[in-house]
N, C-alpha and C positions, 0 to 999 in steps of 0.2 A: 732454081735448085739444080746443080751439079750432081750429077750421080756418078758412080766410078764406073769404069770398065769392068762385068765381071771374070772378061778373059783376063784384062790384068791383074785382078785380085788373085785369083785362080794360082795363078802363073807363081805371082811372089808369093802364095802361102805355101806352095809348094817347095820352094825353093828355100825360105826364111823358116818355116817349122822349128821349133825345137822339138831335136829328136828326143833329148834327154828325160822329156817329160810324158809320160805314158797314164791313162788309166783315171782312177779318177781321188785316190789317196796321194795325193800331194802333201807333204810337209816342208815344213824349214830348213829340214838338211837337202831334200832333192833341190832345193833355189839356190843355197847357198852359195855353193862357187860361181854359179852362173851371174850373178851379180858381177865378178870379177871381168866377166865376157866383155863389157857395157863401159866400164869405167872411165874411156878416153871420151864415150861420146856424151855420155850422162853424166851429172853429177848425184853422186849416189851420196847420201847421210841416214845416220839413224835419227831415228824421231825417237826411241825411247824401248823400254824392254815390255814385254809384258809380264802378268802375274809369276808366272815360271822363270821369269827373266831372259825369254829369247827373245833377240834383237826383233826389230820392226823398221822396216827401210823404207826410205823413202825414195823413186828416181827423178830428176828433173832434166827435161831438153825441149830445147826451143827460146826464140827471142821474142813472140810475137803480142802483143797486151790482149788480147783475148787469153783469158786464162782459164785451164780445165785439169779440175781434180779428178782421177781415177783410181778405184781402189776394189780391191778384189778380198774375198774368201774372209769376212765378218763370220760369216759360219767356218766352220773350221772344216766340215765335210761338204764345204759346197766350192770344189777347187776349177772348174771348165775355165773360165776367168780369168785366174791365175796362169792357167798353163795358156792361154791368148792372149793375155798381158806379153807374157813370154816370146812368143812368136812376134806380137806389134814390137815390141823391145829389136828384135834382130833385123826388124825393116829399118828400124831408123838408125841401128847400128851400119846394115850395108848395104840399101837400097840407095839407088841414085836416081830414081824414076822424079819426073816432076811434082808428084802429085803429093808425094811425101815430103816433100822440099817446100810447098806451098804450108803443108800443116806448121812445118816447124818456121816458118819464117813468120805467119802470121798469131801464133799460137807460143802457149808457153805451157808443158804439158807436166803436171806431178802428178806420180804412180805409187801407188803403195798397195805393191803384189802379196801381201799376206796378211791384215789387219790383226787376225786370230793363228797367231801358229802354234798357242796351248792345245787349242780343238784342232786342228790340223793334224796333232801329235798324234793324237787318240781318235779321229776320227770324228769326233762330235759339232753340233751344228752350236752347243756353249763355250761358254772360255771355262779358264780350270777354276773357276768360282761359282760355275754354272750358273752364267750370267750369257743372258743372250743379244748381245751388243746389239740388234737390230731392233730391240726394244727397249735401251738404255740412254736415248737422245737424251732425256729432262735430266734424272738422276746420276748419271752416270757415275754408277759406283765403282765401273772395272778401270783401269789403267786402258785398256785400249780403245774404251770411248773417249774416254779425254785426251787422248793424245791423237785421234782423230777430230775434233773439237777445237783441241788446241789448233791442229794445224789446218782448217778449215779457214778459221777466223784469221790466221796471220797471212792465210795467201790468198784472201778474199776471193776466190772462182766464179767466173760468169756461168759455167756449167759444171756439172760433177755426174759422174758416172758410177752407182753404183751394182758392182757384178754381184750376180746370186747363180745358184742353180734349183730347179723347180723339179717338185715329182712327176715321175712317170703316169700319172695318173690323170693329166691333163691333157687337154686335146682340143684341137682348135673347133669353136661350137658352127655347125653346119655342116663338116666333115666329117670324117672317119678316119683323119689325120692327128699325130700327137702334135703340142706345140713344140717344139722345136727351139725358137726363140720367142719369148713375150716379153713386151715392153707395159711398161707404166711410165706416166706423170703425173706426181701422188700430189695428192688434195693437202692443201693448207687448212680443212678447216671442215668442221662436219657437213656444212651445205656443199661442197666439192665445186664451189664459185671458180669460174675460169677467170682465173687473176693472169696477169701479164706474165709472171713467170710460171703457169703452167701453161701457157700460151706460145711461150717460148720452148719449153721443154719439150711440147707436142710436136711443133716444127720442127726439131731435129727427129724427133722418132718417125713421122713421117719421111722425113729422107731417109733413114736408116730402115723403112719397110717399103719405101722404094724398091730400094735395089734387093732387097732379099726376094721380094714377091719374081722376081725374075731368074733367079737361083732356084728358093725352094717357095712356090706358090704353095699359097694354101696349107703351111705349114707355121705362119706365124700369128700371136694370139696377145689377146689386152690384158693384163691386170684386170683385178677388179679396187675401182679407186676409191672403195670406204676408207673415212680418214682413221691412221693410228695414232694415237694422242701422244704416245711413248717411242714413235718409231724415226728412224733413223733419215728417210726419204722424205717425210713428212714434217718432220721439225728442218729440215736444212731448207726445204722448199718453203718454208713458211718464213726464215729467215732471210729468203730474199737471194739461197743461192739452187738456181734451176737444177734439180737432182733428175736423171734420168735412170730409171730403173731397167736394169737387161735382165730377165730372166731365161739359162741356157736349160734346154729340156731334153725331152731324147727324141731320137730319131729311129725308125726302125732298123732293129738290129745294132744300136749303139751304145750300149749300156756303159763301154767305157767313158761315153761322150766325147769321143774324138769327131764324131759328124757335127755335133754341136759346138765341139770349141773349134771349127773352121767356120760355123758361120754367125758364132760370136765374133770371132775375127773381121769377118767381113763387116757386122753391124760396126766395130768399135772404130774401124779405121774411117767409113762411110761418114758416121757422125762427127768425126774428128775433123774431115775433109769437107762436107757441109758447114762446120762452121767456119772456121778457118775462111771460103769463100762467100761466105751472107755476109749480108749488111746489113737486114733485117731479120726478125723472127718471128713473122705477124700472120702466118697462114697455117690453120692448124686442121680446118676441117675434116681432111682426109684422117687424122687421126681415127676418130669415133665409125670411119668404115673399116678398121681393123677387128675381125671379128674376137667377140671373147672369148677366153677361157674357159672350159669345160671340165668336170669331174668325171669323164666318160670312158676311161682306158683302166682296163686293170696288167697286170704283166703277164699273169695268164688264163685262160680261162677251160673250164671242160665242160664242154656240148653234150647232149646225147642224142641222139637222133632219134626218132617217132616219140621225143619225150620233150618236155619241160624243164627238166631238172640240169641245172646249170651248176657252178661249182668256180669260186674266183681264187685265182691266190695273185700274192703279191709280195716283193723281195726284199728282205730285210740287208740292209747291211749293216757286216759286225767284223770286228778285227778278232781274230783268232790264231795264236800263236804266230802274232809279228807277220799276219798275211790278212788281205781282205776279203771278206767269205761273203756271198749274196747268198741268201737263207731264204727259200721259198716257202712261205706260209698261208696258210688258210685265212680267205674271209668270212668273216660269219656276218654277209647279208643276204635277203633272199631277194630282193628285188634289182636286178643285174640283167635282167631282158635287155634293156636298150642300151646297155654297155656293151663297149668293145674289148678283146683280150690282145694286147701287141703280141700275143702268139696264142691260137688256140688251136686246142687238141678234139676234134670230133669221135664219142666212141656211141658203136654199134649199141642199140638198148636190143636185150636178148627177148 
């Protein structure tokens, strides 16, 4: 297993960033023109409109028969992904480093940075038929599971890459850390049997927790791989094309998720650069020492000192006059002892 340098990762996300993309409300109009950026190196097409009838692109680059599908923001409010797509997009626009040269020579790489830009629109994790494309594998009733479906099947991928972003509420289990980035390689099938291609899918996650554990130790966390009958990770894995699941999360003090869409960056390019130089896929065990997931973090919480009485809330987001508003709300649980608050406020009990 190769792992990248993280001074040079460092170095070109710094340099390759797009600036243009801030925050964590991404839509179809902030990508639009930047498509345009791309076009000499990429070959860019639409795959088809969605329900609202805004476009959905597709980008392609690379010559190499290892081929890898990636696709970002199926939720429409879950954009980190989207805007690391964006940044990977301007490496291979004007990076000349070897290592990116190696992806593209042995790899053939299709991106589809917006799947959902009806819920992008509005901010919602549904499309505008309130259809939750992550749970629309079998039936697919919405236009943009089928046109991801469709395009699955016609460019057959040895791997697929699908981005999410996960709540604040998660936290890697043993620490006192949030997860940050968490991986899955979703079970084909309710015994969660390690078939060959989740065999394969774990091997690249383990190189992709590789190198982050050297970045941000202790900050990255597992899925939990109960099978979903109806889900998106789990039907493509079942069909035979190894789906890797990135879940970006927060980091202290990053709520825009800009800390997190630099080390989804780092995971997407890492994965891409492990395959690109294996020749096999046959070593998975370090997977399952990747600790799980945890429900342990609320956003805030208030203490009382010489007391018990604890107090959690947690932030809503909502669009509110063509802006995005984080709405802090009350939890009504009482058992929140052994939770953590990614900000809490200690007050004096009189």
């Amino acid at each position: 297993m190769q792992t990248l340098s993280s001074e040079l990762l460092k170095t070109v996300f710094t340099v390759q960033k797009e600036a243009s993309l801030f925050g964590k409300w991404i839509t179809f109009k902030n990508i639009e023109k930047l498509f345009f950026k791309h076009q000499e190196v990429f070959e860019i097409k639409q795959l088809g409109f969605s329900e609202q009838q805004r476009p959905i692109y597709r980008l392609k680059i690379g010559s190499g028969k290892k081929r890898i599908l990636l696709w970002s923001q199926m939720h429409g409010n879950e954009s980190t992904g989207t805007k690391a797509l964006f940044d990977v997009f301007n490496c291979f626009s004007n990076c000349t480093d070897k290592e990116f040269k190696t992806i593209l020579k042995e790899c053939t790489l299709v991106f589809i940075p917006m799947l959902n830009p009806d819920g992008s629109e509005v901010y919602t994790r549904v499309n505008a038929n309130n259809i939750d494309l992550n749970r629309d594998a079998v039936s697919r009733i919405a236009k943009e599971s089928t046109i991801l479906r469709d395009f699955l099947d016609e460019f057959n991928p040895q791997f697929c890459f699908n981005l999410h972003d996960q709540r604040t509420i998660f936290g890697v289990e043993g620490t006192k850390n949030p997860a940050t980035i968490s991986f899955l390689a979703p079970s084909e099938e309710p015994t969660r049997a390690l078939t060959q291609g989740r065999i394969q899918t774990m091997n690249v996650i383990v190189a992709m927790n590789t190198l982050l554990q050297t970045i941000i130790p202790n900050f990255v966390g597992r899925y939990t791989d109960e099978f979903y009958p109806t889900a998106t990770g789990d039907n493509f894995q079942k069909l035979g094309y190894n789906t890797i699941l990135i879940e970006s999360g927060h980091f202290p003090d990053d709520y825009q998720r800009e800390t997190a869409r630099e080390h989804t960056f780092y995971a997407i390019v890492q994965g891409l650069y492990h395959i690109a130089t294996s020749n096999d896929f046959i070593e998975f065990e370090q997977y399952f020492t990747i600790p799980n997931n945890a429900k342990i973090f609320y956003d805030v919480i208030h203490r009382y000192s010489n007391s018990d009485e604890v107090a959690a809330y947690q932030y809503k987001d909502e669009i509110i006059n063509n802006k995005l508003v984080s709405k802090l709300n009350k939890i009504d649980e009482k058992d929140i002892k052994m939770k953590f608050g990614h900000n809490e406020i200690v007050f004096e009990s009189e």
